[in-house]
C-alpha positions in Angstrom: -97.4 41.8 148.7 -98.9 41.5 145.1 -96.9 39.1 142.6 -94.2 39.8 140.7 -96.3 40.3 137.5 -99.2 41.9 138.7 -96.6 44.7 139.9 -94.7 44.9 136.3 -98.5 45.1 134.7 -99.4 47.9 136.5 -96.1 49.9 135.8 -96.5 48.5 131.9 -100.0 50.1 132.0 -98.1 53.6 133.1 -95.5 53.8 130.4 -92.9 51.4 132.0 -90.9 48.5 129.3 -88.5 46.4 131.7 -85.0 47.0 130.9 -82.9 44.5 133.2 -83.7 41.6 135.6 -80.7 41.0 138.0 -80.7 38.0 140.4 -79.7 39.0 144.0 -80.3 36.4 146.1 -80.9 32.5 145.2 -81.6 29.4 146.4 -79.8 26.0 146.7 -82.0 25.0 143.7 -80.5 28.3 142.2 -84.4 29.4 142.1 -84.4 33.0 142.6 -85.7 35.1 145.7 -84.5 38.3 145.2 -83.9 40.6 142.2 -83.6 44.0 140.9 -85.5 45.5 138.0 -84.4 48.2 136.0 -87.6 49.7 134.0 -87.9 53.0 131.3 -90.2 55.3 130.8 -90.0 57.1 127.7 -92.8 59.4 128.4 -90.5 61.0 131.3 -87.5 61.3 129.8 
């Protein structure tokens, strides 16, 4: 599984601006595992 911000780079490179990060899941050190991300793509609206 790549990291994180190699996968946001790649849909930045395509025409994608992040929109929301929303924490799912955490950890007892409130560290996140788990989140959704809501992204835009102008181009395909």
């Amino acid at each position: 599984m790549p990291h994180y911000l190699d996968a946001l780079r790649t849909y930045e490179e395509h025409g994608f601006v992040v929109t929301g990060l929303y924490p799912i899941s955490r950890k007892d050190d409130f560290s996140v595992i788990e989140m959704d991300c809501m992204m835009r793509n102008d181009k395909l609206a």
